[in-house]
C-alpha positions in Angstrom: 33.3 -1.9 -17.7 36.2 -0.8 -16.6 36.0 1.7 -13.8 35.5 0.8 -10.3 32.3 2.0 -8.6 31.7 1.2 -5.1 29.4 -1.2 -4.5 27.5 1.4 -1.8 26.2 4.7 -1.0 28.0 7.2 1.3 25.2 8.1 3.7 28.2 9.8 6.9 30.9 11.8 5.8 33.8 12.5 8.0 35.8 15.8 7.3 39.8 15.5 7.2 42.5 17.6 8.2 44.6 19.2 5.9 48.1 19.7 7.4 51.3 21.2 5.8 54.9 19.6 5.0 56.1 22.0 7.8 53.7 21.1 10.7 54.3 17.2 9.5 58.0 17.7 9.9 57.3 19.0 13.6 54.8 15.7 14.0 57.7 13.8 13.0 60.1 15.1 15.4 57.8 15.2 18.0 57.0 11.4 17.9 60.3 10.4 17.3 59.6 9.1 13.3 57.2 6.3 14.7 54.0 6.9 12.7 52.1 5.0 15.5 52.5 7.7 17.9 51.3 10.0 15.0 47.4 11.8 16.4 44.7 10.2 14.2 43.9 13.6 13.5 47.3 14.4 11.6 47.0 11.8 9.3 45.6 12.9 5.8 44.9 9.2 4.0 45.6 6.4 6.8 47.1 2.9 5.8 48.5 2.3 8.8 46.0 -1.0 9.0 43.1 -2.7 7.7 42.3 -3.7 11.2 39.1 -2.2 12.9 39.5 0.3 10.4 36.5 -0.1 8.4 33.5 1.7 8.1 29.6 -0.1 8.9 26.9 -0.9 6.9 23.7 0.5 7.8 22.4 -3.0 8.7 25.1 -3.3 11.1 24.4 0.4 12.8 20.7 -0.6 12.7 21.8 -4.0 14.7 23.8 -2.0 17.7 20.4 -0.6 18.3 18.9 -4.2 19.5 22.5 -5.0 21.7 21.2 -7.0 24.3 23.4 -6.2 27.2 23.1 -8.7 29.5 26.0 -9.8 31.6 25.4 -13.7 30.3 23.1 -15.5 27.9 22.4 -12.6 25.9 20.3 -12.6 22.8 23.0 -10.9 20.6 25.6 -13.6 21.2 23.1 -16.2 19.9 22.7 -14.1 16.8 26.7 -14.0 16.9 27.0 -17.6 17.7 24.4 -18.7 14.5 25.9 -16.5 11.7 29.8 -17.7 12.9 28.2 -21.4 12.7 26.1 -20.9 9.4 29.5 -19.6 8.2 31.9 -22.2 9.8 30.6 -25.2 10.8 32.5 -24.9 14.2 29.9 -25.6 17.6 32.3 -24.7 20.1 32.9 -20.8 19.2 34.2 -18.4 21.6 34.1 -14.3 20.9 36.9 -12.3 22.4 37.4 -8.6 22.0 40.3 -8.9 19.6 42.5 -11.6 17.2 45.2 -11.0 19.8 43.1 -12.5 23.3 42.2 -15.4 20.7 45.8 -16.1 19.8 47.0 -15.2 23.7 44.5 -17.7 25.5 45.3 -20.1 22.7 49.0 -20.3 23.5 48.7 -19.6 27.0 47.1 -23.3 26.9 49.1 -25.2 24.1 52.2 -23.3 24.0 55.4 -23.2 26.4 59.1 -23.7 26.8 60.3 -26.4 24.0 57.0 -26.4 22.1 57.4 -25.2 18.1 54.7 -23.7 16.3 55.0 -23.9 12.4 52.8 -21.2 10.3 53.2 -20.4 6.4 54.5 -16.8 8.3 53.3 -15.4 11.7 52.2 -12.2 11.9 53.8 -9.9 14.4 50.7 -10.4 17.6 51.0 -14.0 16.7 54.8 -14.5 16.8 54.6 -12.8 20.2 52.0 -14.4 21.7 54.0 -17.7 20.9 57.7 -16.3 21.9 55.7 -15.0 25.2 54.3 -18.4 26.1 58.1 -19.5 25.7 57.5 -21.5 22.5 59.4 -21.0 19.2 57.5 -19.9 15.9 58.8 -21.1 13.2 58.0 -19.8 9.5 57.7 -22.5 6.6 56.3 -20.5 3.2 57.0 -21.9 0.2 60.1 -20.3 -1.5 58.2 -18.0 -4.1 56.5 -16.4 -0.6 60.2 -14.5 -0.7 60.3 -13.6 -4.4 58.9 -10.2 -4.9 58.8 -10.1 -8.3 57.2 -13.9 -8.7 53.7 -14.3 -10.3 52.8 -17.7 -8.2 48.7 -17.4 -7.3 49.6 -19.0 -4.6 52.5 -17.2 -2.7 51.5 -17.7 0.9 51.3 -21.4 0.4 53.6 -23.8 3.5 55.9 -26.0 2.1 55.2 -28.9 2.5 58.8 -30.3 2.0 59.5 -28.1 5.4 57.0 -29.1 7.4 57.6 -32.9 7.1 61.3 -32.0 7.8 60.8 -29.9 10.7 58.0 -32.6 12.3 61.6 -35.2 11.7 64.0 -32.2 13.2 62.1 -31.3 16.6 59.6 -34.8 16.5 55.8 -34.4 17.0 55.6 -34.6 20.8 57.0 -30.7 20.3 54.2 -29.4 18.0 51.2 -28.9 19.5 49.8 -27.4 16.6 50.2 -26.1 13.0 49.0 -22.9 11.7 48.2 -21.2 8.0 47.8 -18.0 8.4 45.2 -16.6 5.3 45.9 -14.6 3.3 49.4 -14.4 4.7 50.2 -11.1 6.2 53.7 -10.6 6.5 54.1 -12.1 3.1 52.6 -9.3 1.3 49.0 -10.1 2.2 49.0 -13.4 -0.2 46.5 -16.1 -0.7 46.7 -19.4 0.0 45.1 -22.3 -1.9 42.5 -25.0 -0.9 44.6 -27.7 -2.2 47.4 -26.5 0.0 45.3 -25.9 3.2 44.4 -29.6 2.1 47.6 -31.0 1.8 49.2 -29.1 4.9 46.3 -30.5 7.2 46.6 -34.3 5.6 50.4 -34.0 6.8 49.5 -32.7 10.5 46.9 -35.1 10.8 48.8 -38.2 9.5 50.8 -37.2 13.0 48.5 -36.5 14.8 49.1 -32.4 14.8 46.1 -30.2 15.5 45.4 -27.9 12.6 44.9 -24.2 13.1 43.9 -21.2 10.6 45.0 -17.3 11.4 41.5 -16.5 9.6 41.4 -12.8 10.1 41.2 -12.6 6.4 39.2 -15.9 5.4 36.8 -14.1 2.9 39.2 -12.4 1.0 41.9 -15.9 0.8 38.2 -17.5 -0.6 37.9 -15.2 -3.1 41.3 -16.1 -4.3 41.0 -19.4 -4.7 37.7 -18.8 -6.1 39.4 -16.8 -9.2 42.9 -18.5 -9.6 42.9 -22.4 -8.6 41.2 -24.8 -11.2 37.8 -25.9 -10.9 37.2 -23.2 -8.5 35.1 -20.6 -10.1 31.9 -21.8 -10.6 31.8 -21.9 -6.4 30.7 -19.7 -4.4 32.8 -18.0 -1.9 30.6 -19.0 1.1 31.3 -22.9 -0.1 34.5 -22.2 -0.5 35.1 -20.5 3.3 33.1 -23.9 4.7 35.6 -26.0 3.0 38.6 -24.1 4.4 36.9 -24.1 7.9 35.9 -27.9 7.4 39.9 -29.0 7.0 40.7 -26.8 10.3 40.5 -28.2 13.7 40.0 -24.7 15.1 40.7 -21.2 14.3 42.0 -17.6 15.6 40.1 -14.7 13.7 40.6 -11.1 14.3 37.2 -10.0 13.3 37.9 -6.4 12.6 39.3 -7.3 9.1 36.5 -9.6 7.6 34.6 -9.6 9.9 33.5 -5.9 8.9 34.1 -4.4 12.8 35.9 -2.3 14.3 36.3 -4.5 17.3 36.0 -8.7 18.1 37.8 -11.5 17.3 36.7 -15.0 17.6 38.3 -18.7 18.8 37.0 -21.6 17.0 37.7 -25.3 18.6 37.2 -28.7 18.0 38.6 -30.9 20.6 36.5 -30.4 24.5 39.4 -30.5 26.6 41.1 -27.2 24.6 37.5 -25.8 24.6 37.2 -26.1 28.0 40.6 -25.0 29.1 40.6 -21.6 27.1 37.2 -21.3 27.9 38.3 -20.9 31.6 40.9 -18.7 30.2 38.8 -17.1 28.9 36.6 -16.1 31.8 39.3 -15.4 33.7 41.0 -12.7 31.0 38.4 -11.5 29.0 34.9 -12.3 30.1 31.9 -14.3 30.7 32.2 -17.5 27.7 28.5 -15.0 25.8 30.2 -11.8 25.7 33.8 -12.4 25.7 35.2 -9.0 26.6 32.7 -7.6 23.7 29.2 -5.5 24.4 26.4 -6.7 22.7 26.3 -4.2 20.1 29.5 -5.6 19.2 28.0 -9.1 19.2 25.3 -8.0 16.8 27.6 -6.0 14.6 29.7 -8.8 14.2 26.5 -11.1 13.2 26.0 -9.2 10.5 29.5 -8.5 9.1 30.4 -12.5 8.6 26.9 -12.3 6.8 28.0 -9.4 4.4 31.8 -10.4 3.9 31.4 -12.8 1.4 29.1 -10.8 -0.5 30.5 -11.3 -3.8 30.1 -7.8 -5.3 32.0 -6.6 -2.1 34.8 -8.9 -2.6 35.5 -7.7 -6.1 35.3 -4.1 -4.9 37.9 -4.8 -2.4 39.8 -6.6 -4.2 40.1 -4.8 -7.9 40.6 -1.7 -6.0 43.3 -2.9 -4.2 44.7 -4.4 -7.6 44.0 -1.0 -9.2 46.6 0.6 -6.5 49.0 -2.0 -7.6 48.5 -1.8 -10.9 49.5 2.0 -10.9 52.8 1.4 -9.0 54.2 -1.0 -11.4 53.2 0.8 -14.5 55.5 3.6 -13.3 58.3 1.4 -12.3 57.7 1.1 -8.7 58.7 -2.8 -7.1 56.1 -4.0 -4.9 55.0 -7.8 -4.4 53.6 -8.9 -7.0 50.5 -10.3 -7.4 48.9 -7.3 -5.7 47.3 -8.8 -2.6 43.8 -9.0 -0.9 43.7 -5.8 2.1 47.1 -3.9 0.7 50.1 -3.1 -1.5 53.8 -3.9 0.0 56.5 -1.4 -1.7 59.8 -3.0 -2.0 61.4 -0.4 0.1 65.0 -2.1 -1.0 64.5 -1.5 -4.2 62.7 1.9 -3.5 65.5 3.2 -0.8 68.6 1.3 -2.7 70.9 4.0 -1.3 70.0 2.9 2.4 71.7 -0.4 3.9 68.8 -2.6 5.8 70.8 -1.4 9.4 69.4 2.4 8.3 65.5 0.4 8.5 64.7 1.3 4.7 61.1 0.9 4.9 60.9 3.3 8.1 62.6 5.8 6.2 60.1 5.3 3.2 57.0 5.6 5.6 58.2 8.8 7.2 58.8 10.3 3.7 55.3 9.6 2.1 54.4 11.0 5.8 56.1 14.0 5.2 55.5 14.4 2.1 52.0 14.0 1.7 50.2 13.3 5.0 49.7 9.0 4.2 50.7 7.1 6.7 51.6 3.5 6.2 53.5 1.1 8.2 57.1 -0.9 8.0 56.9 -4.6 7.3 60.5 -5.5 7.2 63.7 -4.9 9.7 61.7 -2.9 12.3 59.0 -5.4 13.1 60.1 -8.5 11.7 64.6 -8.3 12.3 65.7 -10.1 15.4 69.2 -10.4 17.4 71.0 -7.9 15.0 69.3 -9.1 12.1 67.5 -7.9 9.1 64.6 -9.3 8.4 63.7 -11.4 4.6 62.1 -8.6 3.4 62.1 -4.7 3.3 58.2 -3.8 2.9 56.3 -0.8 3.5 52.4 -1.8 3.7 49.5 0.6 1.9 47.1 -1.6 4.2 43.4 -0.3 2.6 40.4 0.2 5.3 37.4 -1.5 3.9 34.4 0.5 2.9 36.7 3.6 3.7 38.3 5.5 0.8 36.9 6.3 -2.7 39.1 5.9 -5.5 40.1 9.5 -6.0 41.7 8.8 -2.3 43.5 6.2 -4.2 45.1 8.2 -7.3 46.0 11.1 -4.9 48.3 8.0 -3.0 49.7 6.9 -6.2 50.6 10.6 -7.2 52.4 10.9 -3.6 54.6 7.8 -4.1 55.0 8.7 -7.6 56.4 12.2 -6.7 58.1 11.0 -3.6 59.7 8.0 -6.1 60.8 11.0 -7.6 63.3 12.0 -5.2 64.1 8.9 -3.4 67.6 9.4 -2.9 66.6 12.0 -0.5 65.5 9.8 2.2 66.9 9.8 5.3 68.0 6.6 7.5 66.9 6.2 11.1 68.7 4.6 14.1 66.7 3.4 16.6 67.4 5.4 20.1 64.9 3.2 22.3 63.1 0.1 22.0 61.0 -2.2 24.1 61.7 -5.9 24.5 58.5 -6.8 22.2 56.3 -6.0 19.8 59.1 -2.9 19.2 57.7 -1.3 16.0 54.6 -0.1 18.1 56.6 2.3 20.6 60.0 2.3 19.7 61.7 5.6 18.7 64.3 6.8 16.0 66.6 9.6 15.1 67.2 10.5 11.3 70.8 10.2 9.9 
């Protein structure tokens, strides 16, 4: 069969706002053109992320009910702690309220001035949680990782070639740990295979480097390997996420993606001293070492979320609808990265906005116009979150990220009819300057004027 059904029943509806391309425009101005200061409200179809954006099971509603709310030792956290270990392997497994306290109290204790943190790409919390520590983050993705138009399974695979010369550049004593961040983010949301998690970790350990996963989207970089690297397929996903875990030494994992909540995050360790200095972290930032800064409905959502993620129906849901998306752009000439990833589609805003320089943010200006134009709001993967000192960053990308369990696929078609429309007229679209900017972290607050 060819169409895609969706693998559930909608039991709670939520009604949305209908706004016009005149009270957009005034939205616009208002907030300065940054979509992140755009009311929730406002927003029509919202791609902005696929973080915390999901909607719940009915098992997972039904499991808040039974939060145990104790202050420490509270049932719901074992029921946490057994599914993250029945799905893992890790013992030592610390919940936090978000990816980003995992990846702050893991680089508050490894990172710091001189250290240098490789990763196949950080994503933007990560690269600042690094930079803030004082350490330098360093991105190593194999070439095709650039290549929007390259057909490689595999395009958020590290090179292996640049790791071994950047452990003989800087020498080991500066790398406290290495990091493969699945599927890869900032390079269009691409998988990354077993045999290169293997290879990547067999280098780090033949130095002796700790080796770290950026999980937040483990289930879905399974399911890839599962149906595009060799003598994969008759696996299951669940044996394939065990062997991913098995090769880490610990892991950061921003449970609102696959981990089906809209809040948690977990920190997964191996070696006691780390597990003992972030678990004093820890205490001191984000809670007792059985909560973790979450309640424990949160705890007992979360148990049942790494349970339902690698559901094997769900994954090929999620992940044909996201390829349908993908599929709709190309076949009416729109560049994005190609293949179409796991959680969203990346427009090549370059090619899309080819009138606009990268110094007139091209993929800001596409966002705002699909804004305008049709209420979808996605987000700028390119010069605005990624370009540094006066520089443009690798890529121009605007991001359709897809909320899991959210939007039905006529939701989808009325997005490809927006872009197709708005494709239409692209030479219409207006650069931005930016007028005000913070230090860090700028795409979240900063502000623009159109030229």
């Amino acid at each position: 069969m060819k169409t895609i059904i969706e693998p559930f029943r909608i039991k709670v509806v939520e009604p949305i706002k209908l706004t016009t391309r005149a009270q957009r425009e005034e939205l616009l101005r208002q907030v300065a053109f940054n979509l992140f200061a755009i009311r929730a409200e406002d927003v029509l179809i919202d791609l902005l992320t696929d973080s915390g954006t999901g909607a719940m099971s009915s098992q997972q509603w039904a499991g808040m009910m039974r939060g145990d709310e104790s202050y420490a030792g509270a049932i719901s956290f074992y029921r946490f702690y057994d599914s993250v270990h029945h799905l893992t392997g890790f013992t030592h497994i610390l919940p936090t309220h978000q990816g980003r306290a995992s990846e702050r109290i893991l680089f508050s204790v490894v990172g710091g001035p001189g250290k240098v943190i490789p990763n196949n790409n950080h994503f933007d919390t990560t690269r600042a949680n690094i930079e803030h520590s004082g350490a330098e983050a360093v991105d190593l993705v194999i070439e095709e990782g650039y290549q929007i138009r390259s057909n490689h399974p595999f395009k958020g695979n590290m090179d292996p070639a640049k790791l071994q010369a950047l452990i003989e550049r800087v020498g080991v004593e500066r790398i406290p740990l290495c990091m493969i961040t699945v599927t890869n983010n900032s390079g269009g949301g691409q998988p990354v295979s077993l045999q290169n998690i293997r290879e990547i970790r067999n280098i780090c350990h033949q130095h002796k480097i700790p080796f770290f996963l950026d999980a937040c989207r483990f289930a879905e970089n399974a399911f890839f390997i599962k149906k595009r690297e060799p003598g994969m397929q008759d696996r299951t996903v669940a044996s394939i996420v065990r062997d991913m875990f098995d090769l880490a030494d610990g892991a950061t994992i921003s449970a609102k993606k696959d981990g089906l909540v809209n809040i948690g995050g977990v920190l997964l360790l191996r070696d006691e001293q780390l597990v003992r200095d972030a678990r004093n972290n820890l205490i001191l930032t984000e809670g007792f070492p059985t909560y973790g800064g979450l309640a424990g409905r949160d705890l007992e959502a979360l148990a049942q979320g790494f349970q339902e993620v690698v559901d094997e129906g769900y994954l090929t849901y999620r992940i044909r609808s996201t390829e349908y998306l993908g599929e709709k752009l190309l076949a009416a000439g729109i560049s994005i990265i190609e293949p179409p990833g796991g959680h969203a589609i990346y427009i090549d805003a370059k090619s899309f906005c080819d009138h606009l320089p990268a110094e007139q943010f091209p993929g800001q200006a596409l966002s705002v116009g699909l804004y305008r134009h049709a209420g979808i709001r996605s987000v700028e993967i390119g010069s605005v979150m990624f370009g540094q000192n006066g520089k443009s960053a690798p890529m121009e990308l605007v991001r359709l990220a897809i909320p899991r369990r959210v939007y039905t696929q006529s939701h989808i078609d009325y997005v490809v009819e927006a872009i197709l429309e708005l494709h239409q007229h692209r030479h219409e679209l207006r650069g931005l300057r930016i007028i005000e900017e913070p230090p860090q972290l700028r795409h979240f607050t900063v502000k623009f004027e159109e030229l």
